[in-house]
MIGUZA-423132 format. One line per field, with one value per residue (C-alpha): residue number from 1; residue in three letters; x, y, z. Coordinates in Angstrom, 2 decimals. Each point is the difference from the previous one (the first is absolute). Layout:
REM residues N
seq = (NUM;...)
type = (ALA;...)
px = (X;...)
py = (Y;...)
pz = (Z;...)
***
This chain:
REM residues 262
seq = (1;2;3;4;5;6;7;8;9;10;11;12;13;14;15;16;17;18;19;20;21;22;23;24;25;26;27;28;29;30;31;32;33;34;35;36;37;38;39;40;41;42;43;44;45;46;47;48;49;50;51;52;53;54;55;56;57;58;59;60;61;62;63;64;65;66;67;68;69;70;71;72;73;74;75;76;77;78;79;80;81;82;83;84;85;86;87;88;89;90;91;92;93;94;95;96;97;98;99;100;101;102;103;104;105;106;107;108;109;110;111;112;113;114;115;116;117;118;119;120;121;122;123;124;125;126;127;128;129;130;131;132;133;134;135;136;137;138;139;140;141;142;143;144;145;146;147;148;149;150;151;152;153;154;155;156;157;158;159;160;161;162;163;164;165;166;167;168;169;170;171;172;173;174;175;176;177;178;179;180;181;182;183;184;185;186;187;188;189;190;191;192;193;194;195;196;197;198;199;200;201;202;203;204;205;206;207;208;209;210;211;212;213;214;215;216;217;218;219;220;221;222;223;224;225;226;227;228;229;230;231;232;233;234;235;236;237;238;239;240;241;242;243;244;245;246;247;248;249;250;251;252;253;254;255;256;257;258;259;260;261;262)
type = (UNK;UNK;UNK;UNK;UNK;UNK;UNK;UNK;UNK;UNK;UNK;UNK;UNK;UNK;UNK;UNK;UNK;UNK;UNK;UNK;UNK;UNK;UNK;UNK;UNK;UNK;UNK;UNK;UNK;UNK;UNK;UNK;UNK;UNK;UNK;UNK;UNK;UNK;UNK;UNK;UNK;UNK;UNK;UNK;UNK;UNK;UNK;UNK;UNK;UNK;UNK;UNK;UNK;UNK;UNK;UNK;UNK;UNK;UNK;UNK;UNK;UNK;UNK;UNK;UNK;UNK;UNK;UNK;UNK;UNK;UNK;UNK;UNK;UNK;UNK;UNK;UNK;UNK;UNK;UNK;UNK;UNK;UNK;UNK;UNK;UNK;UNK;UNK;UNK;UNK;UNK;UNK;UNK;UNK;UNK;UNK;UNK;UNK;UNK;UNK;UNK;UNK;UNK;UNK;UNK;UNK;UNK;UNK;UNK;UNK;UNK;UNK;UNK;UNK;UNK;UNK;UNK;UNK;UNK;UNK;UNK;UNK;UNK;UNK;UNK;UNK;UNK;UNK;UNK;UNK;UNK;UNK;UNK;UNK;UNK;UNK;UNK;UNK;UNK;UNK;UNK;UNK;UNK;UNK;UNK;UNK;UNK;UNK;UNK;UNK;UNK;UNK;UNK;UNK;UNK;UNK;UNK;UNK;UNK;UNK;UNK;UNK;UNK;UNK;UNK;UNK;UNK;UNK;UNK;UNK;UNK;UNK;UNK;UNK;UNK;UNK;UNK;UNK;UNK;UNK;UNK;UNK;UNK;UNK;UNK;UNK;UNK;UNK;UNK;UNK;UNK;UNK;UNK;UNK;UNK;UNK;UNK;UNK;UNK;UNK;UNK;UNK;UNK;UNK;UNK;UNK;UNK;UNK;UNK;UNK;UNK;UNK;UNK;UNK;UNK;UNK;UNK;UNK;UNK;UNK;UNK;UNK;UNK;UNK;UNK;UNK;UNK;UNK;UNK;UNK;UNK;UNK;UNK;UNK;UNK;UNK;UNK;UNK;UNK;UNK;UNK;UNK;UNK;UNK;UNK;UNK;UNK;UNK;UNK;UNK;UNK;UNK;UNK;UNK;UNK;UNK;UNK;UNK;UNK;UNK;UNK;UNK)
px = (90.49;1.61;1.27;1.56;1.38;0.94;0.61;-0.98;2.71;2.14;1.75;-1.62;2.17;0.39;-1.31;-3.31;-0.59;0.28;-2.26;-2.46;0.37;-0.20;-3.36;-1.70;0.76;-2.82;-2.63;0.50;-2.38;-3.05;0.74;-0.78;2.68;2.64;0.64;1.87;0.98;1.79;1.07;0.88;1.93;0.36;1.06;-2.74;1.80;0.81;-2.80;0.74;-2.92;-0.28;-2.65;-0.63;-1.89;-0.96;-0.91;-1.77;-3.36;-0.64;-0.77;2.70;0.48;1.26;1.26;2.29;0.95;2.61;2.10;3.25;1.94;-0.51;-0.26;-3.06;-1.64;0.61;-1.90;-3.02;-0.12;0.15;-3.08;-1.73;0.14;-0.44;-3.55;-0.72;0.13;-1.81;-2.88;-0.09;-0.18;-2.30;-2.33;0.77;0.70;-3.30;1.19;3.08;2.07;0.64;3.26;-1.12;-0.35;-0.28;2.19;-0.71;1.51;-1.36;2.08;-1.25;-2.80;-2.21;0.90;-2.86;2.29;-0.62;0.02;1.74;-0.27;3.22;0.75;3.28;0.90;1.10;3.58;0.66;2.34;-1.26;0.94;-1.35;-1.71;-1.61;-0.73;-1.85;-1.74;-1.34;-1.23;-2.09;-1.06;-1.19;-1.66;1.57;2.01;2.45;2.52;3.13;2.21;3.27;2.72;2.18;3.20;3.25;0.69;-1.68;-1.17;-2.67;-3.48;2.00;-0.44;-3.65;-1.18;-3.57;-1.21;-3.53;-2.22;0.84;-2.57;-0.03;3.56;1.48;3.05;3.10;1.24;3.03;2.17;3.62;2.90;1.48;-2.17;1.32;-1.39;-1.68;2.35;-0.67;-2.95;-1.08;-1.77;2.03;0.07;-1.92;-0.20;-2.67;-1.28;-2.49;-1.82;-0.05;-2.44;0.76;-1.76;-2.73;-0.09;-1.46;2.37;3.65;-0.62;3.09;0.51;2.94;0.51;1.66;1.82;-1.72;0.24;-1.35;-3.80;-0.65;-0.72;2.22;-2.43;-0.91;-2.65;-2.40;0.45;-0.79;-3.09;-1.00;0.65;-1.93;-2.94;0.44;-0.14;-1.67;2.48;-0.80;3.52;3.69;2.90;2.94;3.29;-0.37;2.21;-0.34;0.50;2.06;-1.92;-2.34;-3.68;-3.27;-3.17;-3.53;-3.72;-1.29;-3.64;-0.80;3.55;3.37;2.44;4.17;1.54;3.47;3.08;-0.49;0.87;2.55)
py = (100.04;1.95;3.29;2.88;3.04;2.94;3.62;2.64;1.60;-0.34;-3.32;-1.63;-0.64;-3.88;0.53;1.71;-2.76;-2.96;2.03;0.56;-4.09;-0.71;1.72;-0.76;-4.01;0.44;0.72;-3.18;-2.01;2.10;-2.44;-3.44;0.04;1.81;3.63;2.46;3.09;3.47;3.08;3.21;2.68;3.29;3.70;3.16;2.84;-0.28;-3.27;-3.74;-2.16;-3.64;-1.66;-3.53;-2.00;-3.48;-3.01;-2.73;-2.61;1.75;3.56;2.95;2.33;3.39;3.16;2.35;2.47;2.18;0.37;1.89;-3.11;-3.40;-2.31;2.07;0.14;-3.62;-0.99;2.37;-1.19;-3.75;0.48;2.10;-2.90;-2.82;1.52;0.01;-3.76;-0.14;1.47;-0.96;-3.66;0.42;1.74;-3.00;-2.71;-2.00;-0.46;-0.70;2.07;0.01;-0.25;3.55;1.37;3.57;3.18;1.27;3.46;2.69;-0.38;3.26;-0.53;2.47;-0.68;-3.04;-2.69;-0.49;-3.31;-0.34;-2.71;-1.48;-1.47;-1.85;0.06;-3.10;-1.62;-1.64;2.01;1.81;2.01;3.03;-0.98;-2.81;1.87;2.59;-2.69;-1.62;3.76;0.06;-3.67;1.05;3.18;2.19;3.30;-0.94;-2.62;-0.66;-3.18;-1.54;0.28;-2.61;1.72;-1.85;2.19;-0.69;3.15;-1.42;1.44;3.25;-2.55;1.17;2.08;2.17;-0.01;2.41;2.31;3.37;2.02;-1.28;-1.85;-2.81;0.68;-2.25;0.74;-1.83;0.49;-0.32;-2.06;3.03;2.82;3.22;3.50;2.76;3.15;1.23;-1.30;-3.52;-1.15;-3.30;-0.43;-2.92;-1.18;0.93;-0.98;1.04;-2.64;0.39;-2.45;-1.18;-3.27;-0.66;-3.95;-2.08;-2.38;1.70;3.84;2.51;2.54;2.19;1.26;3.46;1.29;3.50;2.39;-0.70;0.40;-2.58;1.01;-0.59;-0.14;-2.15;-2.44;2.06;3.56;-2.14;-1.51;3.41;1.24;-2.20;0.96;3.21;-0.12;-1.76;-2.48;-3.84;-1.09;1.86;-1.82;1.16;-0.41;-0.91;2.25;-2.29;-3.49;1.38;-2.42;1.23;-0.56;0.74;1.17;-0.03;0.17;-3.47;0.18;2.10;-0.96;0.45;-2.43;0.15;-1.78;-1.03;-2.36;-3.39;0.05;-3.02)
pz = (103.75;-2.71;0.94;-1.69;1.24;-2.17;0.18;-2.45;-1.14;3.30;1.53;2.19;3.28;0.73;3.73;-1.62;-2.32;3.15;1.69;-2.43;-1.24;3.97;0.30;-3.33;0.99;2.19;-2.71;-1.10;3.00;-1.50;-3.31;-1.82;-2.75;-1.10;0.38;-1.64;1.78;-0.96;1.27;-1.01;1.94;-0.86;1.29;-1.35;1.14;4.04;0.20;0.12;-2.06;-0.05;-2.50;0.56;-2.61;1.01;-2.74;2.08;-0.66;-3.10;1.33;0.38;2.63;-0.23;2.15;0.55;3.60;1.21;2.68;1.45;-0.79;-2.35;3.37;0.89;-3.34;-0.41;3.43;0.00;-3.97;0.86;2.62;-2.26;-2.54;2.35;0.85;-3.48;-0.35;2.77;-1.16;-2.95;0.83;2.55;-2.72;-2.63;2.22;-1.13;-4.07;-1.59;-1.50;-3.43;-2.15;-1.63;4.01;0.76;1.16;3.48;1.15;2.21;3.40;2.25;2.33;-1.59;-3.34;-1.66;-1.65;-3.56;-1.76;-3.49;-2.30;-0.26;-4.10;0.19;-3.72;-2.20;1.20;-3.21;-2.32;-3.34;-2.17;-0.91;-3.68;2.04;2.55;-2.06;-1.94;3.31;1.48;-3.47;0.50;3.38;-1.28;2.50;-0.17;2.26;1.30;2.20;-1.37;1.08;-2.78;-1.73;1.69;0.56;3.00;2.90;1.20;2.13;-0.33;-1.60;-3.02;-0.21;-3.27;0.23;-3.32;-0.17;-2.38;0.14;-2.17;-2.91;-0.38;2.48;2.32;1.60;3.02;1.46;2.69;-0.88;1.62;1.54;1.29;-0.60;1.54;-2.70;0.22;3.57;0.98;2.07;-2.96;-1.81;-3.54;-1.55;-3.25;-2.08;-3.55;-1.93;-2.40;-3.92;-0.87;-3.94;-0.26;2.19;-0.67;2.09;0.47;-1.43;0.31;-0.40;2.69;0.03;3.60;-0.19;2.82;1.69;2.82;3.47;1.08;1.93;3.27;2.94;3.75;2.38;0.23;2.31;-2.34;-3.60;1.50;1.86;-4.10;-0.97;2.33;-1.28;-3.78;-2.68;-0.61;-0.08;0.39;1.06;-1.01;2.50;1.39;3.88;1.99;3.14;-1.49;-3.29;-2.10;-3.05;1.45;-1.98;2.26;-1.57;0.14;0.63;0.03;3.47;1.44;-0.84;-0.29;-1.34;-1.93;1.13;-0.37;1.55;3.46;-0.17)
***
């Protein structure tokens, strides 16, 4: 089981992290194959939070609790999660799962869990004229693609590429994150598409630079935006797992699109 343990925008204390890898371990029983696992600790003010999101048989599990200290937060957290699986494979137990699986979350008793398509995007590298030629092979307004980067930078290496009115955007996360003035909001990169030769097969895009609007949330408030408005798709930086996500209207359900979970 693959476990990471991070702290947002504080330092994580070595016996906090054992603990918190000590108690996740046991998630792994509820599992067939691999399973990625990662936490995120943080202080709001006086409160403790710990958000665990878990990667495991093709579905993804998701919640987040408080607590006077991180010890607490972790074990109420790691329950809270474990009876998620629970339920949720006693509800599917009689199909397989597919690759493409779906995002649980909704941990309080009186709270209905929700389930989110999960869209793991492509793991083979592009770059960004391909990947713009294959989102208007595909006829779609939208896309997330893995760039030809000689850093690794993990699943950071993941560009959102999407329609915005009547132009496209680029949205990229760069190698180091850097806060915007005063507030918790990180800078991305952001381009805006000048379209001068819509061939086919060689078009010519220039991709200048702009200022910032993509939005920065979690998970749970895009998709509750998305409710909301009139919007088929939100392309948007995800506060919880700092990758660039992309939530949409699929039919009657709603499904995002993310990095590959490898």
């Amino acid at each position: 089981m693959n476990i990471i343990v991070t702290g947002r925008h504080i330092t994580v204390a070595d016996g906090i992290k054992e603990h918190a890898e000590k108690k996740i371990s046991k998630l792994e029983t509820y599992f067939n194959q691999n399973v990625n696992a990662r936490v995120i600790l943080s202080l709001e003010k006086i409160d403790r939070f710990a958000e665990i999101i878990v990667n495991g048989d093709g579905a993804q599990f998701y919640g987040k609790e408080s607590g006077e200290t991180f010890f607490a937060a972790i074990d109420v957290l790691v329950e809270k999660i474990g009876n998620q699986i629970v339920r949720y494979k006693d509800k599917n137990q009689p199909r397989k799962w597919p690759r493409d699986g779906m995002l649980v979350f909704g941990s309080e008793p009186d709270v209905p869990e929700r389930e989110i398509k999960l869209i793991e995007a492509g793991a083979k590298p592009k770059d960004k004229i391909e990947a713009y030629l294959q989102m208007k092979t595909d006829k779609t307004d939208f896309t997330l693609f893995k760039q030809e980067i000689n850093a690794d930078l993990s699943n950071k290496r993941y560009a959102a590429l999407y329609k915005n009115g009547a132009n496209f955007r680029m949205a990229e996360i760069p190698s180091e994150m850097k806060k915007n003035g005063n507030s918790e909001e990180l800078i991305l990169l952001e381009y805006e598409l000048e379209v001068k030769d819509e061939s086919p097969v060689h078009p010519v895009i220039d991709f200048k630079k702009t200022e910032n609007q993509l939005k920065q949330m979690t998970l749970i408030q895009a998709i509750d935006e998305l409710d909301a408005g009139d919007a088929k798709y939100i392309p948007f930086f995800n506060l919880e797992s700092e990758y660039l996500n992309i939530v949409y209207k699929d039919g009657k359900d709603i499904a995002v699109m993310m990095p590959a979970l490898t």
